[in-house]
C-alpha positions, 0 to 999 in steps of 0.5 A: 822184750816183747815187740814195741810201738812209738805213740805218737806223743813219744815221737814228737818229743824224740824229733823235738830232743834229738833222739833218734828211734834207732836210740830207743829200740837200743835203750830197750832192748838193752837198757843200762837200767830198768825201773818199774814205775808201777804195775803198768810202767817200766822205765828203760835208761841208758847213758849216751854221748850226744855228738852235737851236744858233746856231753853225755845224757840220761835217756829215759824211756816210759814204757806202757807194758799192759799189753802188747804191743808195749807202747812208748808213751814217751821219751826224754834226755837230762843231764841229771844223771844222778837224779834218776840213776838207781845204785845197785844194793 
């Protein structure tokens, strides 16, 4: 993946969640999925343990791959994993 940057609307809802940028860098880098939402969007998704939660999310992470750096315009966690997981075919 080329080199990326955190918007700051990404970053306030990393701090507001709890998901560090050190998560993000990992999720794109080497997502569990990727989904390309539309020409301009890819979404990167991974499932990590959150300790103080002591469960497991869905990371998602909203990528603005236009042109470089990709920018992240956002980032959320859910527990409806199978809402937006994807099965392979």
């Amino acid at each position: 993946m080329a080199e990326i940057q955190i918007s700051k609307h990404a970053r306030e809802q990393m701090k507001k969640r709890g998901i560090s940028e050190e998560m993000v860098f990992d999720i794109v880098q080497s997502p569990d999925q990727e989904i390309s939402e539309d020409s301009d969007k890819q979404i990167y998704q991974s499932i990590k343990y959150f300790e103080k939660d002591k469960k497991e999310f869905l990371v998602r992470v909203f990528v603005n791959i236009i042109k470089p750096p990709n920018l992240v315009i956002t980032v959320y966690r859910t527990t409806k994993i199978e809402k937006y997981w994807q099965d392979e075919d």
